[in-house]
C-alpha positions in Angstrom: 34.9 -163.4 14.5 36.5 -161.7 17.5 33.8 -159.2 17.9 35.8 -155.7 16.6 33.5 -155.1 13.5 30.3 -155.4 15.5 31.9 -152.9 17.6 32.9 -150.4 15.4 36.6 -151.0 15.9 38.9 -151.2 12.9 42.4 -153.9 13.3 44.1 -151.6 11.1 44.4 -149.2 13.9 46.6 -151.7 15.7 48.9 -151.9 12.7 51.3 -149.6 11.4 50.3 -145.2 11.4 49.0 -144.2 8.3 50.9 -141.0 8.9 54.2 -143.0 8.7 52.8 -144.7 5.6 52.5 -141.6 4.3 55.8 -139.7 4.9 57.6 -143.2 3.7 55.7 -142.5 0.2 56.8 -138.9 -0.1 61.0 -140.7 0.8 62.8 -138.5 -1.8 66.0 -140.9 -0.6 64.6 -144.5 -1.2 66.4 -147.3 0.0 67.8 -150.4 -1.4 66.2 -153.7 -1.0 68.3 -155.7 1.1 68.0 -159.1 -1.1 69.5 -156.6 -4.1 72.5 -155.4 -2.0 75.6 -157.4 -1.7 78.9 -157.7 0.8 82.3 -157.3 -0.9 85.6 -158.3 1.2 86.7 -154.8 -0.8 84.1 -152.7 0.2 85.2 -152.1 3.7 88.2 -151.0 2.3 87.0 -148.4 0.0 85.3 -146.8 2.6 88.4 -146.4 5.2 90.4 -144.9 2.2 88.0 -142.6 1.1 87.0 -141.7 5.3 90.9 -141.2 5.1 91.1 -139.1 2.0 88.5 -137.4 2.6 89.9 -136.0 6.3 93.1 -135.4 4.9 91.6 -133.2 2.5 89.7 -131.8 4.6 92.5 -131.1 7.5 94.4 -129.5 4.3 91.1 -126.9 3.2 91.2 -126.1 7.3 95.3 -125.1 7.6 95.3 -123.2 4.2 92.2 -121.1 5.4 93.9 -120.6 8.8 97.1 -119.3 7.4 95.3 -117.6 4.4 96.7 -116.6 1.2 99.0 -113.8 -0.3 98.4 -112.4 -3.0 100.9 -109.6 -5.3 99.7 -106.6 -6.8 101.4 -103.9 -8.9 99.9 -100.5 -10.1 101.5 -97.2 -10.4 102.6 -95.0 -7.4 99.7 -92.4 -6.7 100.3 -89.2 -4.4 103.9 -86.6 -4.4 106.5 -88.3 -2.5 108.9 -85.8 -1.1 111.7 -87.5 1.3 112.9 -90.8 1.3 115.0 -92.2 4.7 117.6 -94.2 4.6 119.6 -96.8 6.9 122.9 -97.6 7.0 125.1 -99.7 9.1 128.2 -100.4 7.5 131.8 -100.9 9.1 134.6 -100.3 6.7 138.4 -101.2 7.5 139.8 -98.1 7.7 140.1 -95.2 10.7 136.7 -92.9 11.2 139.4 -89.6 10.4 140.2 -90.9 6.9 136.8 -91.6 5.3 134.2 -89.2 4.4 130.4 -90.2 3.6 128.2 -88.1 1.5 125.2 -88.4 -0.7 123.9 -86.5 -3.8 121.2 -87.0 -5.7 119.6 -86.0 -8.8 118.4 -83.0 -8.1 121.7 -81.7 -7.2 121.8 -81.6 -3.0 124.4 -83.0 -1.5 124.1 -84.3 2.3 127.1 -84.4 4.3 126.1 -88.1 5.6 129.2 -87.6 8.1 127.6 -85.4 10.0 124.2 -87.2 10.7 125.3 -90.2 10.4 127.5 -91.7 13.8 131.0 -93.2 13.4 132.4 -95.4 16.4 136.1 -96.9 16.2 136.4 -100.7 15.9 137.8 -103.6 15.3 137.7 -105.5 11.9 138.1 -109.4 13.8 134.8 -108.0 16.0 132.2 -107.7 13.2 133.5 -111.2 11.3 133.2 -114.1 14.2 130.0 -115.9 14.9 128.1 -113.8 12.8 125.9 -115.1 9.8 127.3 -112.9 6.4 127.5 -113.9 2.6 130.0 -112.5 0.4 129.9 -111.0 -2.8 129.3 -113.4 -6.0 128.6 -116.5 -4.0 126.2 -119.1 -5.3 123.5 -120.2 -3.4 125.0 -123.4 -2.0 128.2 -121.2 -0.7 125.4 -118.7 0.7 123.8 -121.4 2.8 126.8 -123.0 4.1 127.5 -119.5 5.2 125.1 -118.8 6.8 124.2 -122.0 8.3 121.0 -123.0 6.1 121.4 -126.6 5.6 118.5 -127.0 2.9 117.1 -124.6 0.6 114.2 -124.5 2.4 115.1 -123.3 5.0 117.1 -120.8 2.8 114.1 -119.9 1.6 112.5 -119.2 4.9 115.3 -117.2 6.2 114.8 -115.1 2.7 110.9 -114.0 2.5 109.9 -112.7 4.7 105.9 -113.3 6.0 103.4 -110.2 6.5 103.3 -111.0 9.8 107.1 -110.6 10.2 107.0 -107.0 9.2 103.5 -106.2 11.1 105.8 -106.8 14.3 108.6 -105.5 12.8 106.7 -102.2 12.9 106.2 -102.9 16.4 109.2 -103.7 17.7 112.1 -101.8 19.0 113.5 -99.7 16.2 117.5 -98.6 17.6 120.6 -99.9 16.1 122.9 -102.4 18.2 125.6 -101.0 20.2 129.5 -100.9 18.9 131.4 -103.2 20.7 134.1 -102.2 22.9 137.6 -101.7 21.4 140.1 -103.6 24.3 142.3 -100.9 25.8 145.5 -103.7 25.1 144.4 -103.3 20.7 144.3 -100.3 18.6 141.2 -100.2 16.4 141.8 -100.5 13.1 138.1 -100.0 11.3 135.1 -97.4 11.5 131.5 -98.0 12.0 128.9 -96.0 10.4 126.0 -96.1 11.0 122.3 -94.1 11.6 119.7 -92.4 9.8 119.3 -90.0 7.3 116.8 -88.4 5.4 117.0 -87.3 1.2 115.1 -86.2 -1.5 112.8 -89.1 -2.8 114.7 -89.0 -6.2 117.4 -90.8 -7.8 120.8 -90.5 -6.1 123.8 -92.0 -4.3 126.0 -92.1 -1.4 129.6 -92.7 -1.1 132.3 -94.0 1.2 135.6 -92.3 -0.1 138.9 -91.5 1.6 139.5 -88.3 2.8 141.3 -86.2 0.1 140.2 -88.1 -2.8 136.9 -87.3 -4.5 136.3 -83.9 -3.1 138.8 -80.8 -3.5 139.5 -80.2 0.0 142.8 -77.9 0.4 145.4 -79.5 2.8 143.7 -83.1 3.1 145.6 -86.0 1.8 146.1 -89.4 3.1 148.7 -92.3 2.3 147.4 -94.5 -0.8 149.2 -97.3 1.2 146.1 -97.3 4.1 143.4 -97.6 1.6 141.5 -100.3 2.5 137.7 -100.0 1.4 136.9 -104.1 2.6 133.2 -103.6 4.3 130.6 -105.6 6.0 127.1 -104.2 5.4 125.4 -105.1 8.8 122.3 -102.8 7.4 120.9 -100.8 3.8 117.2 -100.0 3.8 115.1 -97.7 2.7 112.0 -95.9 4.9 111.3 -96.9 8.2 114.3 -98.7 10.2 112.8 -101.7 11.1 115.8 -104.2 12.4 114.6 -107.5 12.5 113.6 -107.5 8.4 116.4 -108.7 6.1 117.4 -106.9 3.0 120.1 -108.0 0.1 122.8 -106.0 1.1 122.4 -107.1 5.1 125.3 -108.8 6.1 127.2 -109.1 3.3 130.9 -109.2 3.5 133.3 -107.6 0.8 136.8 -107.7 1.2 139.8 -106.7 -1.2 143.5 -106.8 -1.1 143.8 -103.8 -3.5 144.4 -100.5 -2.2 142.8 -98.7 -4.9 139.0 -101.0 -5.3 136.0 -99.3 -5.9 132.8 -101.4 -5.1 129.2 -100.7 -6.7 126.2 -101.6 -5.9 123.3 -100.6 -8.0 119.7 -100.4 -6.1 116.2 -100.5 -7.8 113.9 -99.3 -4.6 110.3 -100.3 -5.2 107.6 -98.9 -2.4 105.5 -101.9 -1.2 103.0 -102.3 1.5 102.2 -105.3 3.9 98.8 -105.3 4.8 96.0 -108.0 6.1 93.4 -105.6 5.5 93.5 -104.6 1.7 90.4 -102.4 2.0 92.3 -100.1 4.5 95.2 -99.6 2.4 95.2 -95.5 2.9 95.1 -95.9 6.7 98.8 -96.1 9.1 97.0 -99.2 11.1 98.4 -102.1 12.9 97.7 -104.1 9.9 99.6 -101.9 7.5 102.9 -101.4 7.0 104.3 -99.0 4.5 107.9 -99.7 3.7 110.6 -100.4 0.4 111.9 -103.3 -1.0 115.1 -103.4 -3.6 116.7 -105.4 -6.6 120.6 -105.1 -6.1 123.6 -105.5 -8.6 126.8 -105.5 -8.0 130.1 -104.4 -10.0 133.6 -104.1 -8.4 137.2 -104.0 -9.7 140.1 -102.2 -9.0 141.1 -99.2 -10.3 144.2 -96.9 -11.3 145.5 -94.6 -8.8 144.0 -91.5 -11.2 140.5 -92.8 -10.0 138.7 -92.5 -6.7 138.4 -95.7 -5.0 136.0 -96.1 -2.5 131.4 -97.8 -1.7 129.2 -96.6 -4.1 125.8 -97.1 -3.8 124.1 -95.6 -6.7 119.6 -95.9 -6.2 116.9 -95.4 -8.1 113.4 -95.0 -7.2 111.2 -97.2 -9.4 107.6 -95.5 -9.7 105.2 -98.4 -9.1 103.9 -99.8 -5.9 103.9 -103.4 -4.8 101.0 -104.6 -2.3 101.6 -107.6 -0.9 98.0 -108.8 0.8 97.7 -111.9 3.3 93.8 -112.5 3.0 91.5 -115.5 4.6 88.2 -116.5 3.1 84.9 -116.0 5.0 84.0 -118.9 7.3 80.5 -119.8 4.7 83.2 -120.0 1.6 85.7 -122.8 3.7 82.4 -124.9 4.8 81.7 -124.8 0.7 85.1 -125.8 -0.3 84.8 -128.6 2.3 81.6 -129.8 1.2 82.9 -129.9 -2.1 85.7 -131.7 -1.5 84.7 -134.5 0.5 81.6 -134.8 -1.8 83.5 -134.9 -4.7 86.2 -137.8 -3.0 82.9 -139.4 -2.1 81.6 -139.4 -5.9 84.8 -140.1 -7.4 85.5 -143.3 -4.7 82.1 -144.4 -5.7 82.9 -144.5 -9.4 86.4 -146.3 -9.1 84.8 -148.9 -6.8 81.9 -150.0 -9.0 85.0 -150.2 -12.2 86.9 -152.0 -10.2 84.1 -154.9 -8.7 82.9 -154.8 -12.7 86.3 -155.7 -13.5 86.9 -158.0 -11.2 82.9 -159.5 -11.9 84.3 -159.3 -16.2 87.6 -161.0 -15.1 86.0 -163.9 -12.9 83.4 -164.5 -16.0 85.9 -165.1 -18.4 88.1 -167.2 -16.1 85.0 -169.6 -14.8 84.1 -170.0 -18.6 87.7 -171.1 -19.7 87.8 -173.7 -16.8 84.4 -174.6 -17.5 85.4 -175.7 -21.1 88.2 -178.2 -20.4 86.3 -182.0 -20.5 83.4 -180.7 -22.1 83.0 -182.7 -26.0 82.4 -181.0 -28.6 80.1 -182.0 -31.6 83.6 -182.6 -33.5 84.4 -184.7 -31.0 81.7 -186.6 -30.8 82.5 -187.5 -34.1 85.8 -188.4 -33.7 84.7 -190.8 -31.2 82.0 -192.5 -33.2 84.3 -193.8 -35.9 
């Protein structure tokens, strides 16, 4: 009528692409009519809980990949070890002339600690104020009141220590703090001793004992009455001094009213690395730390005056390393675990919303149908009524 067929022209050009007809066909996502969808009041509040679970989650996958994960291995020592070094930083409360340190180990040398070790007169009230120390035997709520943990976590924070911490440990200044000064108006009245010293990698001990007493040493005796072997361990570890790490025996406080006390201590060393590179284990990098860790009991009492009183500190070398790895996942394994999750809080939202509208749907049935009966007659009542 217009003219277009006698000109060749086709009114289906002017209509929709045959292209775009053609890519809808091949929609592997088909949509919804709109006249089968339907508006819920709930549905808008599905969807914020779910947007917020699903970023919470999320948030939660990002911050444990960030801080990354340790894991704890055991296997048995490998290699010879020869010498072991050990730290000590003890003050005892007695005068430097009347106590000897020595250590002996299994294999039958004896080191005369005194020697490489360093002994500065001091004063026993100096090493107890406004410093954080534990004392022999507490329990753990007397440990954290004294040393100003309010809450076990933070107990527990103050008591593992993170990779990290002893990757800058290694880094970080390794010197022992300076003695502080005796007041010329006071007398001192305790020793400290304190240094490093090297051993034989075997099972052994070291010892804090008065001079005369434990060791035949002709002319040497001192006064039983100014025995005194009350202590505060300031520092005990083994291999590398590195100050800012805390061990069991750091500050701890003993203290006796017995002149004749022996204390013992009974150390399990166990080698462990730190590392955040477990496939360079072998290789002294920054990410490696090679240091010891130890399990400590404890046994003191006093003891007759035909006894040597005294600080033992009896070791032994367990043979099994512990590796303790801090690892992160690869970037492609976090964007898996988040696709995962928020799919799967997606899913499962999707499920509990349809139960709960076909509940609600079930629940308004039954409902309308009970209110729908009331008024309605039935066929007994209609003949009731027609007598």
């Amino acid at each position: 009528m217009n003219g277009f067929a006698d000109k060749g022209l086709d009114e289906g050009n002017f209509g929709e692409n045959q292209a775009i007809k053609a890519v809808r066909a091949f929609d592997a996502f088909p949509k919804t009519k709109p006249s089968y969808t339907q508006k819920t009041n709930n549905g808008g509040i599905w969807t914020v809980v779910l947007v917020c679970a699903s970023l919470w989650l999320a948030w939660t996958e990002v911050m444990r990949w960030w801080w990354g994960h340790t894991t704890h291995e055991f296997s048995v020592e490998q290699g010879v070890g020869h010498d072991l070094q050990i730290n000590l930083d003890v003050v005892v409360k007695m005068r430097c002339d009347d106590l000897h340190v020595n250590v002996q180990d299994a294999s039958g040398d004896r080191i005369l600690a005194g020697e490489t070790l360093q002994r500065d007169a001091t004063l026993w009230s100096q090493w107890g104020a406004n410093r954080k120390l534990h004392t022999l035997g507490a329990t753990r709520d007397e440990r954290l009141e004294m040393t100003g943990y309010s809450s076990y976590g933070d107990a527990r924070e103050y008591a593992e220590d993170d990779v990290h911490d002893y990757l800058g440990a290694a880094s970080s200044t390794k010197k022992f703090k300076k003695t502080p000064r005796v007041p010329k108006s006071k007398e001192a009245d305790s020793c400290r001793i304190y240094g490093s010293m090297h051993g034989n990698k075997v099972q052994g001990d070291f010892h804090i004992t008065a001079r005369g007493h434990g060791y035949m040493e002709f002319g040497q005796h001192l006064e039983h009455s100014s025995f005194n072997f009350s202590h505060h361990i300031n520092e005990l570890s083994f291999g590398p001094f590195y100050p800012s790490l805390t061990n069991p025996l750091d500050n701890t406080l003993a203290a006796t009213e017995f002149n004749f006390f022996k204390f013992q201590y009974y150390l399990s060393v166990v080698p462990t690395i730190y590392t955040t590179n477990a496939k360079a284990l072998r290789k002294i990098t920054k990410s490696t730390v090679f240091t010891n860790q130890y399990a400590v009991t404890e046994q003191s009492r006093p003891v007759p005056e035909n006894q040597v009183p005294g600080v033992f500190v009896k070791y032994d070398i367990e043979p099994i390393l512990l590796m303790i790895a801090e690892e992160r996942n690869s970037f492609p394994a976090l964007f898996i675990r988040l696709v995962n999750v928020i799919s799967g809080v997606l899913v499962a939202g999707g499920w509990c919303f349809q139960i709960s509208e076909w509940a609600r749907e079930v629940y308004g049935r039954r409902r309308g149908g009970r209110q729908d009966s009331f008024g309605m007659l039935t066929p007994m009542d209609e003949k009731k009524g027609s007598l």
